[in-house]
C-alpha atoms as one frame of an Amber mdcrd trajectory, in Angstrom:
protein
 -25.618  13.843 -16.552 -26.824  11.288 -13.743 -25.613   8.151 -13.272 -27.828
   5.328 -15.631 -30.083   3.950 -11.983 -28.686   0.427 -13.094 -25.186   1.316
 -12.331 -25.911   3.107  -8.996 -24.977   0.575  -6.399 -23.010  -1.823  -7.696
 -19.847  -1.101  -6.038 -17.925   1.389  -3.810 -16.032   2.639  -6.772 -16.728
   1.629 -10.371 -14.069   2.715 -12.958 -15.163   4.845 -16.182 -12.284   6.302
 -17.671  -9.395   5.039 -19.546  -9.344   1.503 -18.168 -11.514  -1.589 -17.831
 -12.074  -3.014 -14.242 -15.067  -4.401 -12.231 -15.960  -4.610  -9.122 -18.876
  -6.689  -7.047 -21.422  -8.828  -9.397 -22.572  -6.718 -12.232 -20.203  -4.273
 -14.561 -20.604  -0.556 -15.479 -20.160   1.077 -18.423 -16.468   2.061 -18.627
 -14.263   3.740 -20.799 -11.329   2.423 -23.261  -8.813   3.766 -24.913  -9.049
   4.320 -27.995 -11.985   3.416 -29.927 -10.505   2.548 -33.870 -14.109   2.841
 -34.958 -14.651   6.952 -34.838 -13.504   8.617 -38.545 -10.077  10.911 -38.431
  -8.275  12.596 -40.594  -6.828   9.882 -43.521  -2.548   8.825 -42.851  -0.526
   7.951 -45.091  -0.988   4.074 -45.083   2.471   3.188 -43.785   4.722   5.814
 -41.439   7.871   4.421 -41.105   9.916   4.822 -37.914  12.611   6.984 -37.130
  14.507   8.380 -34.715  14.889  11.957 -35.768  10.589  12.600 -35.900   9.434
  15.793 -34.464   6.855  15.396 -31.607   4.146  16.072 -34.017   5.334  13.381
 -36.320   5.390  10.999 -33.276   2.184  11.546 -32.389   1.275  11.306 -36.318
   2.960   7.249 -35.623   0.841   7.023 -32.619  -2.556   7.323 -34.071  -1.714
   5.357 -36.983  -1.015   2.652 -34.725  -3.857   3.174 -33.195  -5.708   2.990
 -36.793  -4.143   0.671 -38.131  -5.059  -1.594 -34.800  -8.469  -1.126 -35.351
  -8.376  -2.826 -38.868  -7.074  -6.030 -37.063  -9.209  -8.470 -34.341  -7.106
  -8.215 -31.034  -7.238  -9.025 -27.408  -5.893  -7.250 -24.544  -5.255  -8.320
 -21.176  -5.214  -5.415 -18.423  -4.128  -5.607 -14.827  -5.048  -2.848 -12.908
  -4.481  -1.062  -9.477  -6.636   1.650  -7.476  -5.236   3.268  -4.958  -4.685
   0.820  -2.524  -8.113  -1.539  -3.721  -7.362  -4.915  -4.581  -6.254  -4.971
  -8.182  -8.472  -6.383 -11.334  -7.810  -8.269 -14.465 -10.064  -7.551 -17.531
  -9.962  -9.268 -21.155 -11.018  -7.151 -24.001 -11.239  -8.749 -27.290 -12.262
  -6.850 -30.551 -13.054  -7.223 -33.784 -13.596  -4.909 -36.353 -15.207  -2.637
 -37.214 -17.129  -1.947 -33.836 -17.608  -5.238 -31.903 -16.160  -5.362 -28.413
 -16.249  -8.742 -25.486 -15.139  -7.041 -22.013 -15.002  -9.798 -19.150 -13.482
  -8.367 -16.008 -12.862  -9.893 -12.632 -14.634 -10.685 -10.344 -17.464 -11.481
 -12.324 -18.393  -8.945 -14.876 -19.368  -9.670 -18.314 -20.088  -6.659 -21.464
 -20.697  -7.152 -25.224 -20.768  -3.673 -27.570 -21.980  -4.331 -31.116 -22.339
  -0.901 -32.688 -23.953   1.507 -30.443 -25.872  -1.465 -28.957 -24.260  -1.839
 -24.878 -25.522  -5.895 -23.502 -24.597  -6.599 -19.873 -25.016 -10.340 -18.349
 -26.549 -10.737 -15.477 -27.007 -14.062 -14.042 -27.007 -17.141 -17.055 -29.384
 -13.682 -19.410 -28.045 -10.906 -21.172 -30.195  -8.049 -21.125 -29.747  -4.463
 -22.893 -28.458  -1.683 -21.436 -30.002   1.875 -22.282 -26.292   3.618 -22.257
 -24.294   4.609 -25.068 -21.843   2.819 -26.206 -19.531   5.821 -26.567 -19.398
   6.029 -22.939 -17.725   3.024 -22.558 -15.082   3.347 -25.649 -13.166   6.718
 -25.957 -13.651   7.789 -29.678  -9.704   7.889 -31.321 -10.358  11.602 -32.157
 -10.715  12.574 -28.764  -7.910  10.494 -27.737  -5.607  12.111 -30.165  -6.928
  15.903 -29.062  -5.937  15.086 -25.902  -2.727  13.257 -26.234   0.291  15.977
 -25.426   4.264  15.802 -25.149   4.515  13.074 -27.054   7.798  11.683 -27.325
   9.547   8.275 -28.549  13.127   6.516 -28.614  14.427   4.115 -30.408  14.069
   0.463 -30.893  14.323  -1.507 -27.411  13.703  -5.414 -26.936  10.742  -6.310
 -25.112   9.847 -10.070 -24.960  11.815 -11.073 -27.863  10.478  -8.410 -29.985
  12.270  -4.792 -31.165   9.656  -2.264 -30.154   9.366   1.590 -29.958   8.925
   3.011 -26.497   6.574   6.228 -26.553   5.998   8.030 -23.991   2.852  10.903
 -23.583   0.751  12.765 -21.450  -2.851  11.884 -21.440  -5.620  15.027 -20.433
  -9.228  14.190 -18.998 -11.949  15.513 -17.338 -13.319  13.686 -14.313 -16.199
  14.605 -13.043 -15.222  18.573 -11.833 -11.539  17.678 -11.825  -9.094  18.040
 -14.854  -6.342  15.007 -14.687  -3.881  13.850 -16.631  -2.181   9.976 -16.969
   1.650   9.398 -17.936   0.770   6.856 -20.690   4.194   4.406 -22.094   3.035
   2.926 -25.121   5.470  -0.141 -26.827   4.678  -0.118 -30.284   6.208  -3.157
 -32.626   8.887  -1.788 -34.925   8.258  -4.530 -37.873   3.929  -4.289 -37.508
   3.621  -0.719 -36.351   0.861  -2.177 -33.885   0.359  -1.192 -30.328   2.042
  -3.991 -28.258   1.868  -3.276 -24.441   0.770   0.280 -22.731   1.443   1.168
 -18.970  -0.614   3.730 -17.531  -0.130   6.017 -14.116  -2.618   8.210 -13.434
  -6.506   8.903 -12.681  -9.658   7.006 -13.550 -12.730   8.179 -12.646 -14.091
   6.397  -9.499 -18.188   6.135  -8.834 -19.385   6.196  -5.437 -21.946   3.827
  -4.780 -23.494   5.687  -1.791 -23.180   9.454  -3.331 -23.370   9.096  -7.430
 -20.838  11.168  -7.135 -17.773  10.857  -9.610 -14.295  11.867  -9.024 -10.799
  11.416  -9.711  -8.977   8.314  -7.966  -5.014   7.209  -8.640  -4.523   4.089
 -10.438  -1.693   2.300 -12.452  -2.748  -0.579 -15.158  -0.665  -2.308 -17.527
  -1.872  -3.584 -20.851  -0.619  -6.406 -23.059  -1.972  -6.677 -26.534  -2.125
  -9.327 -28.907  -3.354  -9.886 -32.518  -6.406 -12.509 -33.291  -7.783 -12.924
 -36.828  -9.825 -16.242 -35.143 -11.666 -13.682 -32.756 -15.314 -13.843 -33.468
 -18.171 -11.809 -31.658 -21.830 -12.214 -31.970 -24.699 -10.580 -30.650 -26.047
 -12.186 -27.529 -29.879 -13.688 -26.930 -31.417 -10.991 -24.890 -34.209 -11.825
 -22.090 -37.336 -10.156 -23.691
């Protein structure tokens, strides 16, 4: 599929997988991980931790997390690293069940309501014809492509006793098939996702070719909880 013509030439390399970053005035669609809103299989409502699960039950603890993160409004911060580009910072604040505020810097602004993708531009938000689910990475595929999973027991992190696991993360981009080393911290009294350090491949844009491939980045994610959060569908330019 060819690149939406908004999103052509708006920077050298514009991320799309895995991470949010921006680059130059205006933002492309990008990809998160994981999107709480797509349906899976139902979990038990509470897993409790151990150290003696099987892989399988790890990951089981994993996507619960995950789940069970998507029924709570939450912001995470993200500082990333390409290759040897100047880093970004992007906020991503949520609230359920499918409302997303993505501000990255320099200068980028997104709000997702449903499958409804607005970019600002300027002081006016205008609609963009993409789909939404090519900016958040539905939990379902997540979890299919989620392998090795493995966890330890409690650690202390900032105060808190959290759950270091560790897992290999599959993707496609463009031609090439990558994987990410993914560390997840997960909070042993909440079972929510607390911070999650990624080293691996996003998928990179040229601006001159349309072309996407693989680059190397690292980006480390802190996540905290929000019931205050509130997002509301922006006044589009007709």
């Amino acid at each position: 599929m060819s690149p939406h013509p908004m999103l052509k030439n708006l920077c050298k390399w514009t991320l799309i997988v895995l991470v949010l970053t921006a680059c130059s005035v205006q933002p492309t669609p990008v990809s998160i991980l994981p999107s709480p809103t797509t349906q899976v299989a139902a979990l038990p409502t509470a897993i409790p931790i151990t150290v003696t699960k099987s892989a399988v039950e790890w990951k089981t603890t994993l996507v619960k997390a995950f789940q069970v993160q998507g029924e709570r409004s939450y912001r995470s911060e993200t500082d990333t690293k390409i290759e040897s580009e100047s880093g970004s910072h992007t906020v991503v604040e949520f609230m359920p069940p499918d409302r997303y505020h993505i501000v990255s810097q320099p200068a980028s602004e997104l709000i997702i309501i449903g499958p409804q993708v607005y970019n600002k531009q300027g002081n006016q938000w205008v609609e963009l014809q993409v789909p939404a689910d090519s900016i958040v990475t539905p939990l379902a595929q997540a979890e299919k492509n989620m392998t090795d999973v493995q966890c330890i027991s409690p650690e202390m992190l900032d105060g808190k006793a959290l759950h270091l696991c560790q897992y290999t993360l599959r993707s496609k981009i463009g031609d090439t098939d990558t994987t990410s080393q993914i560390k997840l911290w997960i909070d042993a009294d909440t079972n929510l996702p607390y911070k999650m350090v990624m080293n691996g491949a996003v998928g990179g844009m040229d601006s001159q070719t349309g072309k996407i491939k693989a680059v190397k980045a690292t980006s480390s994610t802190i996540y905290t909880y929000d019931p205050s959060i509130q997002i509301n569908q922006p006044a589009v330019e007709k």
